[in-house]
ZAMAR-201698 format. One line per field, with one value per residue (C-alpha): residue number from 1; residue in one letter; chain; x negated, y negated, z. Coordinates in steps of 0.02 Angstrom, whole numbers, always signed. Last residue first. Example, Ala and Ser with C-alpha at 12.3 -4.5 7.8 and 13.67 -1.06 7.14 Angstrom:
<drendos>
k = 2 1;
r = S A;
c = A A;
x = -684 -615;
y = +53 +225;
z = +357 +390;
</drendos>
This chain:
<drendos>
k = 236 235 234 233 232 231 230 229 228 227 226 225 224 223 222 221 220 219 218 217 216 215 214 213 212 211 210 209 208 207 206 205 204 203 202 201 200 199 198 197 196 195 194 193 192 191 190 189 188 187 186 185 184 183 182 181 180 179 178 177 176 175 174 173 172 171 170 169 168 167 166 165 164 163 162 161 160 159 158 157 156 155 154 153 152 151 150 149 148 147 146 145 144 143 142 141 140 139 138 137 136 135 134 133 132 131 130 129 128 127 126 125 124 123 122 121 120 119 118 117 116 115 114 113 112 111 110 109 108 107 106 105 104 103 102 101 100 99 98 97 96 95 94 93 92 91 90 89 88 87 86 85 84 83 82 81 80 79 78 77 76 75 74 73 72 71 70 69 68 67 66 65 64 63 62 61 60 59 58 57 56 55 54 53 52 51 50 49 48 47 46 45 44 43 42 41 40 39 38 37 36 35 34 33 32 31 30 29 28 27 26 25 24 23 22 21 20 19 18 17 16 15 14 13 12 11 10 9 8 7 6 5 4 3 2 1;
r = X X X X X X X X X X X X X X X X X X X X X X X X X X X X X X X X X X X X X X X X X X X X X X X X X X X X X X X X X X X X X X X X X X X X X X X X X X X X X X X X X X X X X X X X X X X X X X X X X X X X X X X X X X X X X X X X X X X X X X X X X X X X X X X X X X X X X X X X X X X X X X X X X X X X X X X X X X X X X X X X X X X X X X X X X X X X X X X X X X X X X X X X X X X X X X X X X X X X X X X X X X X X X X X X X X X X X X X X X X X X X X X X X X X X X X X X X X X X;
c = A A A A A A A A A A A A A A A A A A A A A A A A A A A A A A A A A A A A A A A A A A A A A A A A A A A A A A A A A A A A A A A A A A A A A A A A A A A A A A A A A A A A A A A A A A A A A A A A A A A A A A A A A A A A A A A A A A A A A A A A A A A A A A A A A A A A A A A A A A A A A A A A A A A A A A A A A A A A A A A A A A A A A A A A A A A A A A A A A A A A A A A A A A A A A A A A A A A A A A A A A A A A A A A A A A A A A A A A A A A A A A A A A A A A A A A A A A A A;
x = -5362 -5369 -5546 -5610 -5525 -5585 -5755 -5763 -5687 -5819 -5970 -5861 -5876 -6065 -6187 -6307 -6469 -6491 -6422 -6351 -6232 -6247 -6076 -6077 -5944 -5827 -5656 -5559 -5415 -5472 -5582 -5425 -5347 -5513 -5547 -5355 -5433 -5560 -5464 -5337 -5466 -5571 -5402 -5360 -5517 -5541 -5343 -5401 -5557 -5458 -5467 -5575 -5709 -5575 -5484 -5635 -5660 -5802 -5914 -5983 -5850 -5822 -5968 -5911 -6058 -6129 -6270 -6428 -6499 -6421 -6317 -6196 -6038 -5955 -6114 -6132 -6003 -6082 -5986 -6081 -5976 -6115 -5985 -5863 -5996 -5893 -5949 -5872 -5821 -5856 -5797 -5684 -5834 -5872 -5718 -5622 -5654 -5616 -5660 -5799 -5761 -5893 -5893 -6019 -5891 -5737 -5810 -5675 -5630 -5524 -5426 -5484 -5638 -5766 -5893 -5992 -6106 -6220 -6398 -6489 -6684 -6774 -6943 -7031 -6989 -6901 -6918 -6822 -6868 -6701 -6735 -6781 -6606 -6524 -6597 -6564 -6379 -6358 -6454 -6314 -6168 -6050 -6127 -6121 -5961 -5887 -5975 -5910 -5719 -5670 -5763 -5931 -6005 -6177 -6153 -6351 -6405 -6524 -6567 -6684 -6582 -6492 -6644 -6555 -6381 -6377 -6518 -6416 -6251 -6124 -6027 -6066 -6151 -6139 -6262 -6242 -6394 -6407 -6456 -6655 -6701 -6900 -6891 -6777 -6880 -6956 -6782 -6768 -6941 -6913 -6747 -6860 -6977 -6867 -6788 -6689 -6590 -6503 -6351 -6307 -6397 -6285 -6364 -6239 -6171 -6211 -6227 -6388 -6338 -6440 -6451 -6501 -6535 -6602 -6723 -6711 -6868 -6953 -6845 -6770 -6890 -6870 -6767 -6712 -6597 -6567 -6422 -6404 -6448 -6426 -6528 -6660 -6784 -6893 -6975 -7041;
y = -4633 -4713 -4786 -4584 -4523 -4628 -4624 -4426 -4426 -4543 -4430 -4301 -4394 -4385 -4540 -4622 -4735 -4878 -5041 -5046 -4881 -4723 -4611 -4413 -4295 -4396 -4324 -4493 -4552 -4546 -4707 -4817 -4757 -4768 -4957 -4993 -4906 -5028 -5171 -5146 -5115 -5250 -5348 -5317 -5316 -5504 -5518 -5437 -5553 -5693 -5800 -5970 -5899 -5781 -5963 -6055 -5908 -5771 -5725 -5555 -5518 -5329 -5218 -5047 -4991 -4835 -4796 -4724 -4911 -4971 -4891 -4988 -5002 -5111 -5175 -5060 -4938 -4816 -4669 -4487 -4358 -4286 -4287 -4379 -4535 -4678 -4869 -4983 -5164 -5313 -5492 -5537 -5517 -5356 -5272 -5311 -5131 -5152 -5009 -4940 -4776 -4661 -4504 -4535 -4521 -4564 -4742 -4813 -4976 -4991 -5163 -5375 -5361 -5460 -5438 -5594 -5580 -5714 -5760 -5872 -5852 -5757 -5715 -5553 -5451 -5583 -5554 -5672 -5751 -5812 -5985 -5912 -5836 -6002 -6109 -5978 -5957 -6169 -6176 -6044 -6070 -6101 -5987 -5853 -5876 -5894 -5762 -5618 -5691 -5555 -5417 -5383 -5292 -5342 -5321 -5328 -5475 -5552 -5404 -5452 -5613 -5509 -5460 -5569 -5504 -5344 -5459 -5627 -5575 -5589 -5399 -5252 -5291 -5182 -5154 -5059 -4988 -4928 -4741 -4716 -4652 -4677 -4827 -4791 -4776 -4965 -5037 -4996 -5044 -5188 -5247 -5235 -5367 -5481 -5530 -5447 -5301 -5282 -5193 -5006 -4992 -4865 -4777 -4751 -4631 -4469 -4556 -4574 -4641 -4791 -4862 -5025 -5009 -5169 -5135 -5219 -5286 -5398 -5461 -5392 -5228 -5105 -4940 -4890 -4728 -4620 -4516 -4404 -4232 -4261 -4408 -4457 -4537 -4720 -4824 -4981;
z = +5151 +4982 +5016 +5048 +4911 +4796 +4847 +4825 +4674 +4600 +4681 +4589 +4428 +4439 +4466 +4359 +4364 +4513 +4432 +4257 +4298 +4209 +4229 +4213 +4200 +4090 +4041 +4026 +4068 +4259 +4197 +4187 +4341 +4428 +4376 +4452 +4629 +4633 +4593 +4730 +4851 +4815 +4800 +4988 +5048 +5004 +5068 +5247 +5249 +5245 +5060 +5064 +4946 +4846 +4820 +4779 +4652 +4668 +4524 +4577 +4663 +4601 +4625 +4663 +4790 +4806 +4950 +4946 +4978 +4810 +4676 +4583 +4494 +4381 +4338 +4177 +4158 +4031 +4022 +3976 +3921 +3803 +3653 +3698 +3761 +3832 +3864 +3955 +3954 +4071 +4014 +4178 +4286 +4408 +4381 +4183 +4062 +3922 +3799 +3681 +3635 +3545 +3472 +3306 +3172 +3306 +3318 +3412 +3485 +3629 +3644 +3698 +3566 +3519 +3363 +3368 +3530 +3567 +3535 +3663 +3642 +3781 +3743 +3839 +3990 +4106 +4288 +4365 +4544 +4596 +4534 +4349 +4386 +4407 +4283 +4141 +4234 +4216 +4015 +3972 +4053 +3925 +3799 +3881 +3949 +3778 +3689 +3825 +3809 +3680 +3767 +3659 +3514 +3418 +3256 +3167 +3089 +3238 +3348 +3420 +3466 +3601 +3715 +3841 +3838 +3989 +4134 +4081 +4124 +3989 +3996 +3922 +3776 +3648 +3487 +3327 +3247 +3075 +3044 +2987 +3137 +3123 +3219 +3368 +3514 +3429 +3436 +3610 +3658 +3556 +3658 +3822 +3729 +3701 +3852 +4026 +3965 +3786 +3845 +3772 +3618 +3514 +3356 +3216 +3078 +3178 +3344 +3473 +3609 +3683 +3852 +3972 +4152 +4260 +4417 +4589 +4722 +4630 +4491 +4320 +4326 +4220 +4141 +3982 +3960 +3820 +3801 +3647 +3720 +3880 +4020 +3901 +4013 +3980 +4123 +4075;
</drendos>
């Protein structure tokens, strides 16, 4: 496991979830709290965070950013600590749980440690502020209907998670994930259509905010004006 603090109170995780991609988690370190951004990919990658952490004596709140297995899987380390999610993050993870284990073992999973199913119980649908420590935990909807986002005021560092992604030296907004039948059968005009339309509806949101750096769950972080830059180039 790779481990870099990115500013002053960023901290960022790094490791393998399969054989050829790596999995980002995150902590910021708060004044009341510490953050742990995503739980990554089993037990084990949850110690290292909690074990970073061990002579901090301030409690630990957790977020998951959406209900992919390679952000929640570390969750039951943290039995009886809040562990923050989108409203409909427990429910999908619980649904599906046994069928996405299945799936991503079949994909060739890395999993770093024991995985035991522990959802989210704090779950929000509106921004929630910890104005203390200067964080804002917000929805976020892109890359599944469950993501939310992270924001650092202080270090003006947003966490985004799979909403976006670096791969191949290029940047990729990652909505789709989980297509419908009716995105499956769509043209490829409509498909681009609604990539489009969701892309530049994340931008409005983050534009709100005076970030200068965003760290994404798969290839590190990027700067706003790579952001700008993308933008402008799908609007024209």
């Amino acid at each position: 496991m790779q481990i870099q603090k990115i500013t002053n109170r960023n901290v960022i995780f790094t490791a393998n979830e399969n054989a050829t991609g790596t999995v980002n988690t995150g902590i910021i370190r708060g004044k009341a709290y510490n953050f742990i951004i995503d739980t990554g990919t089993g037990g084990d990658f949850a110690k290292a965070m909690i074990d970073y952490l061990s002579e901090d004596p301030l409690p630990i709140v957790v977020i998951n950013t959406h209900h992919h297995w390679d952000h929640v899987y570390g969750n039951w380390m943290f039995e009886g600590r809040p562990i923050i999610a989108h409203k409909l993050c427990a429910e999908l993870l619980d649904n599906d749980w046994n069928k996405k284990m299945a799936e991503v073992k079949a994909r060739g999973a890395i999993f770093l440690g024991e995985v035991n199913k522990h959802l989210p119980h704090k779950l929000i649908d509106t921004p929630l502020h910890f104005p203390d420590d200067g964080v804002l935990i917000f929805p976020n909807p892109g890359h599944s209907a469950d993501c939310i986002s992270v924001f650092d005021e202080i270090d003006k560092v947003l966490y985004l998670g799979d909403n976006f992604g670096i791969g191949e030296d290029k940047r990729f907004y990652y909505w789709g994930y989980e297509l419908t039948e009716a995105d499956r059968s769509a043209t490829e005009e409509a498909i681009s259509a609604r990539y489009k339309a969701s892309f530049f509806a994340m931008m409005k949101l983050l534009n709100k905010y005076d970030y200068e750096s965003a760290v994404v769950s798969h290839g590190g972080w990027i700067s706003r004006g790579d952001f700008t830059a993308l933008e402008e180039g799908l609007a024209e």
